[in-house]
C-alpha positions in Angstrom: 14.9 -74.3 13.2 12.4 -73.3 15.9 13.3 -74.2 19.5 11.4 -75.1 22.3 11.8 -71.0 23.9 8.5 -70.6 20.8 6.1 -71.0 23.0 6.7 -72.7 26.5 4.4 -70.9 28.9 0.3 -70.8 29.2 -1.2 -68.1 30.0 -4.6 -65.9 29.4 -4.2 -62.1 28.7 -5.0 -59.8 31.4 -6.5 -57.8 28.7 -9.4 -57.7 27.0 -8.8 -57.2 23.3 -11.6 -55.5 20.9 -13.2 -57.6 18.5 -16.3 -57.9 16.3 -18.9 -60.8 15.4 -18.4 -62.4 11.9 -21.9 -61.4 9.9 -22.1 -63.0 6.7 -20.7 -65.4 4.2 -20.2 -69.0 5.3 -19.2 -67.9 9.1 -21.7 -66.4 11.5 -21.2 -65.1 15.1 -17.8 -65.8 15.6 -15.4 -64.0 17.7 -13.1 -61.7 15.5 -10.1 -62.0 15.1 -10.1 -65.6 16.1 -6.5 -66.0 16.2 -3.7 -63.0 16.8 -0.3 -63.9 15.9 2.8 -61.5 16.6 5.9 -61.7 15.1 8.1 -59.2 16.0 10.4 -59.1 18.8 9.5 -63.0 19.3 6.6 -65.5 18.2 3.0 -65.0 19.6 0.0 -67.5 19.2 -3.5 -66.5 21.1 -6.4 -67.8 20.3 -9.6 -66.4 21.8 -10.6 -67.8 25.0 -13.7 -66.4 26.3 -15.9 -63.3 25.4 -15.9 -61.2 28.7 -18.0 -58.2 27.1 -20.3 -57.5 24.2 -20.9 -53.7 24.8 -18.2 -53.0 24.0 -17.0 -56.4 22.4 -14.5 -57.6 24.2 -12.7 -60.9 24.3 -9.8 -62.9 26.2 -6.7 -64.4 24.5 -5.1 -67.5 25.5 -1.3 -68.4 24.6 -0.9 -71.3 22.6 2.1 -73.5 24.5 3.6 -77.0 23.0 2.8 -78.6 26.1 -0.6 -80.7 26.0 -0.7 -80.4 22.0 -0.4 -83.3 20.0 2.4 -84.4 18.3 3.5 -82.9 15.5 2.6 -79.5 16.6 5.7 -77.9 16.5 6.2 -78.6 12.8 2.5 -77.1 12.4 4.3 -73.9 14.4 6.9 -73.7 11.8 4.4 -74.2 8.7 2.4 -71.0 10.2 6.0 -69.0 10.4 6.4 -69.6 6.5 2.8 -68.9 5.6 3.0 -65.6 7.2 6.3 -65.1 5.3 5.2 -65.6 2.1 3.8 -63.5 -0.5 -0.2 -63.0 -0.3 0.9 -65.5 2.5 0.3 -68.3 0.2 2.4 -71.3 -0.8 2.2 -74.2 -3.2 2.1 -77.6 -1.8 5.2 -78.4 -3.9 6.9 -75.3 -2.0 6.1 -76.6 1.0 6.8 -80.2 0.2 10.6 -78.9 -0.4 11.1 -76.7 2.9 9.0 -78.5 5.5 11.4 -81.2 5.9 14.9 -79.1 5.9 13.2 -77.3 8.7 12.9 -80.6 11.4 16.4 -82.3 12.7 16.2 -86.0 13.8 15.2 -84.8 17.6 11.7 -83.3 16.1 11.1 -86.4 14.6 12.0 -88.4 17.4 9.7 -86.0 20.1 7.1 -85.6 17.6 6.5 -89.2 16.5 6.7 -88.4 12.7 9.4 -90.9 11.9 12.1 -90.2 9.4 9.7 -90.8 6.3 7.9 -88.3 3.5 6.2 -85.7 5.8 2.3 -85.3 4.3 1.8 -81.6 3.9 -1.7 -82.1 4.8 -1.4 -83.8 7.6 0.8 -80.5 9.2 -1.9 -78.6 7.6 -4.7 -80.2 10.3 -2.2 -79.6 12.8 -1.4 -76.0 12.1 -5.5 -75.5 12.0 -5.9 -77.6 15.4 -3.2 -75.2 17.2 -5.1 -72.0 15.4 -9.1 -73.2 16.0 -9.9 -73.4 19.4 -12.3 -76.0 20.6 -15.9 -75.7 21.0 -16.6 -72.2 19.2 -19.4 -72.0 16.5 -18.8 -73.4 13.5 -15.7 -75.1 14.2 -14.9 -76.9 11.4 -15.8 -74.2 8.8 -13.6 -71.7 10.7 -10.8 -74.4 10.8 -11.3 -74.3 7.2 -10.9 -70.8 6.6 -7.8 -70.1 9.1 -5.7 -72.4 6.4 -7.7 -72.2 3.5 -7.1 -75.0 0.7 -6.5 -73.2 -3.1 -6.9 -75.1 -5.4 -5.5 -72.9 -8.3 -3.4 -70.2 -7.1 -2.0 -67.9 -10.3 0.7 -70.3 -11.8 1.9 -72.4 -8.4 -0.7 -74.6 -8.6 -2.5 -75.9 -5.2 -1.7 -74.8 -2.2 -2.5 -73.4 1.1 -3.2 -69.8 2.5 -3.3 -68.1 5.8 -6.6 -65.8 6.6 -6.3 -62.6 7.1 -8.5 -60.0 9.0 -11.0 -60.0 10.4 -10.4 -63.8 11.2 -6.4 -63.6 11.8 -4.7 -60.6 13.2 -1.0 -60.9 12.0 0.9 -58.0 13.3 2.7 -57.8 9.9 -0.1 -57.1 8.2 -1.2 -54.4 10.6 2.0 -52.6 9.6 1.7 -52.7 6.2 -1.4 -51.7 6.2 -0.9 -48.4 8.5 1.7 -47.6 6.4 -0.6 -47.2 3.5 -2.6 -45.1 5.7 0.0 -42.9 6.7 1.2 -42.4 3.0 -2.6 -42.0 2.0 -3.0 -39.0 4.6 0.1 -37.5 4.2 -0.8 -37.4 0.5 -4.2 -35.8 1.3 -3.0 -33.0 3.8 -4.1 -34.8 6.4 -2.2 -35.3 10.2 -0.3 -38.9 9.9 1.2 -38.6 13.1 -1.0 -41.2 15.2 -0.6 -43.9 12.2 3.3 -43.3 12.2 3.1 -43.8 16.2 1.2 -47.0 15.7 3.4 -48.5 12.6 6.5 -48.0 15.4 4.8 -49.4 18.2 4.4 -52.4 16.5 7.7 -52.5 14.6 10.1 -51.7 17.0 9.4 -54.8 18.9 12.1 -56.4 17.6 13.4 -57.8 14.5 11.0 -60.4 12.5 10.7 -63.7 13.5 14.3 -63.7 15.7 14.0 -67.4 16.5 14.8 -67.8 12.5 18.0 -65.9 11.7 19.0 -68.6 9.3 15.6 -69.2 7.3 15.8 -67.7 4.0 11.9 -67.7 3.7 11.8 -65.4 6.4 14.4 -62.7 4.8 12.2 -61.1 2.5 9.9 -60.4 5.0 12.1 -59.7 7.7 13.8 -56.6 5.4 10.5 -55.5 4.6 9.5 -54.8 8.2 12.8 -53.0 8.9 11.9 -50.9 5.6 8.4 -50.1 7.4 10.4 -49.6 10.8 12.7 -46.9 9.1 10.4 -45.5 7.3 8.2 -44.6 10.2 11.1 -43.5 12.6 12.5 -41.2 9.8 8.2 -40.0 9.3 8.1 -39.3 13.4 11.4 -37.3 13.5 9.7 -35.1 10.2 6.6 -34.3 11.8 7.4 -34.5 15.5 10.1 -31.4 14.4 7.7 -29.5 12.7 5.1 -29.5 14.8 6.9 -29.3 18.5 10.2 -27.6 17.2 12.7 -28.1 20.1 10.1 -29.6 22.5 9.9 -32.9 20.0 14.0 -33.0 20.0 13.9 -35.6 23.1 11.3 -37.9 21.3 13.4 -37.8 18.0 16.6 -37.9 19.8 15.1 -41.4 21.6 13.9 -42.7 18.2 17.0 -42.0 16.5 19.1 -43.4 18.8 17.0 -46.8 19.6 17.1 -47.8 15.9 20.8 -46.5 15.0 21.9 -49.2 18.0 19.9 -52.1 16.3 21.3 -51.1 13.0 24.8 -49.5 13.6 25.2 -49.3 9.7 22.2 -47.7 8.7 24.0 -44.1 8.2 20.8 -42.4 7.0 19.6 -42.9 10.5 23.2 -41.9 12.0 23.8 -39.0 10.1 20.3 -36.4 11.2 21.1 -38.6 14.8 24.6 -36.9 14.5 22.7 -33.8 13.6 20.7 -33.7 16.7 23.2 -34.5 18.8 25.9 -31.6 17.8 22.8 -28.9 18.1 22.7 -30.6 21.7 26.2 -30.2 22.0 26.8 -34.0 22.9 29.5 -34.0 20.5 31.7 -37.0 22.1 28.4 -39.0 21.7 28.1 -38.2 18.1 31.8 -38.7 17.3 31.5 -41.8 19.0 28.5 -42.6 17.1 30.7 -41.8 14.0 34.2 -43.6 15.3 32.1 -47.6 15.4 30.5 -46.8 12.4 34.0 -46.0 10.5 35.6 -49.2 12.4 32.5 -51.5 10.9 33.3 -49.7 7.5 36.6 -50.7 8.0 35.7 -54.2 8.6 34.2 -54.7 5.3 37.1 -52.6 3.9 34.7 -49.7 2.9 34.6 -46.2 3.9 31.2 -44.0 4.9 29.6 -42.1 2.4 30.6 -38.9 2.1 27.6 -37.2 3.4 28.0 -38.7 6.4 31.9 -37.6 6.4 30.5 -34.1 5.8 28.3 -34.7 8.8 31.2 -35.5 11.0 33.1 -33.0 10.0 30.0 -30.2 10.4 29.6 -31.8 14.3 33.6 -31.2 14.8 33.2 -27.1 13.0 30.5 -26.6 15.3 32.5 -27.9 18.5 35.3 -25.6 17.1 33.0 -22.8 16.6 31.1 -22.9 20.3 34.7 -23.0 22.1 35.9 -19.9 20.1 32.7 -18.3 21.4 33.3 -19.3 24.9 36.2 -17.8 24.7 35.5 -14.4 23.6 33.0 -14.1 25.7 35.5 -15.1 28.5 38.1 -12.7 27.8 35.5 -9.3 27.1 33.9 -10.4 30.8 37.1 -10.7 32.3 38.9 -7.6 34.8 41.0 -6.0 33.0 44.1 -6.4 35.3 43.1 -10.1 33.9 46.6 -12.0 32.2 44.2 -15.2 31.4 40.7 -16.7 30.8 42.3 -20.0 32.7 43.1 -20.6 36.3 46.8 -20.5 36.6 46.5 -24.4 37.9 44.6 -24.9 34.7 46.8 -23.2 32.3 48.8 -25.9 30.7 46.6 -29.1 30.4 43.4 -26.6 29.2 45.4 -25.1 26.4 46.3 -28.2 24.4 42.6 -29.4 23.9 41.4 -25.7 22.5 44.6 -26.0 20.1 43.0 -29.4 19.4 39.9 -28.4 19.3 41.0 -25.7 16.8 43.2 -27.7 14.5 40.0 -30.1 13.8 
């Protein structure tokens, strides 16, 4: 259930945003995209406001608020949440018919006016387009038309609805997808990926999907799909940044490693080359630690960390061994040799026990 934090305060982008004007088919002229909606890290709705350039094409996005709109509109919010959800993002009316009304509690009805009766699909359909379609533009009511389209036959669900897609609607989530595919496609042809991998993160590590619906279990699917794309792309950036900057990229990777293991404290394929890193870096209390909340989780759900990321722990504690073995040889050969110890005599017995430590690990 959406609250009233979706959208609560107007305001007109600083920025101008690049767009291009619809030639062709049933819409001519109009500002594209129309509509850009953003769904990670929170929920987004602009709309275009006014063209402020045309060489280069530039217009101005205004935030759709719940204030002013007509009743009704936040259900119209919520059916434009599950639309971009959905597969294709497409859903049969009957779909719809079925979710719609779990989604509004009795205050909804009460604020919006809808009354506790059958809620008409299509009447939250003209809603969802009036929020989406600003007023006045050309062609109003065909573009209206084609921000929700009405399909008649959609594979085997029968009638439905379905979202547009660009260059009418930018979605953020379909921005990702689709620069994934272009990252995989260049990567498959030799070519460099790195700039497509920056822009798949940029957008991804926003924030979860849709966090204003950690309950709604048409917004799972979609919300593991973005984390899959989020992954992916950090895991990509650590690759190539490595290869091509060698220790110079380590503070990049070390930062995207790091951000995403703390939003997913579980995900060990992320922990364990973060573990990595951080032993060549000699932060090894930081990468125990790391190691020490994930084994407490584990034990939580009364399972144990897989055992390459035991290894991993135990290759991080070697390596600590390893470097105070050397720091000690190369004390004791720089050392006088009227020299009885590589300690200060006031450091002698509290210095000892950690290297004995150290060295039983």
């Amino acid at each position: 259930m959406q609250g009233k934090s979706d959208l609560t305060v107007a305001e007109t982008s600083g920025t101008g945003y690049p767009i291009q004007f619809m030639q062709g088919g049933h819409l001519q002229d109009v500002p594209a995209p129309l509509v850009r909606v953003t769904t990670c890290g929170g929920f987004h709705l602009e709309v275009v406001q006014d063209v402020i350039s045309v060489d280069p094409p530039l217009a101005r996005y205004q935030v759709i608020t719940l204030e002013q709109r007509p009743r009704g509109s936040r259900t119209g919010l919520t059916l434009l949440k599950m639309l971009a959800s959905r597969p294709e993002h497409y859903a049969s009316k009957d779909w719809l018919a079925e979710y719609i009304p779990r989604m509004r509690s009795s205050d909804d009805e009460e604020e919006e006016g809808w009354g506790r009766g059958l809620v008409r699909i299509d009447n939250v359909v003209s809603l969802l387009r009036s929020l989406l379609c600003p007023p006045g533009i050309a062609q109003e009511d065909m573009a209206r038309k084609r921000l929700v389209a009405y399909v008649k036959n959609h594979k085997d669900s029968g009638p439905g609805y379905q979202l547009a897609s660009l260059p009418l609607l930018w979605l953020d989530i379909d921005v990702i997808a689709a620069t994934v595919q272009q990252a995989c496609q260049q990567e498959q042809e030799g070519r460099d990926a790195l700039a497509a991998w920056e822009q798949v993160y940029a957008l991804a590590a926003k924030g979860s999907y849709l966090p204003q619906e950690p309950y709604s279990d048409w917004a799972t699917d979609k919300r593991a799909e973005i984390d899959g794309y989020l992954k992916q792309a950090v895991l990509a950036l650590r690759r190539l940044l490595l290869a091509r900057y060698g220790e110079a990229g380590e503070e990049r990777v070390l930062v995207l490693l790091r951000n995403y293991w703390q939003m997913h404290p579980m995900d060990e394929d992320v922990l364990r080359p973060l573990m990595e890193l951080l032993g060549k870096r000699d932060c090894v209390q930081e990468a125990l630690d790391c190691y020490q909340r994930l084994c407490e989780q584990r034990e939580q759900e009364g399972s144990t960390p897989h055992l390459r990321t035991q290894q991993t722990a135990h290759d991080v504690r070697t390596r600590q061994s390893q470097n105070i073995r050397t720091i000690i040889h190369t004390t004791n050969t720089a050392l006088p040799l009227n020299s009885t110890s590589v300690f200060p005599s006031n450091q002698q017995d509290t210095s000892f026990p950690l290297i004995r430590q150290a060295f039983s690990e």
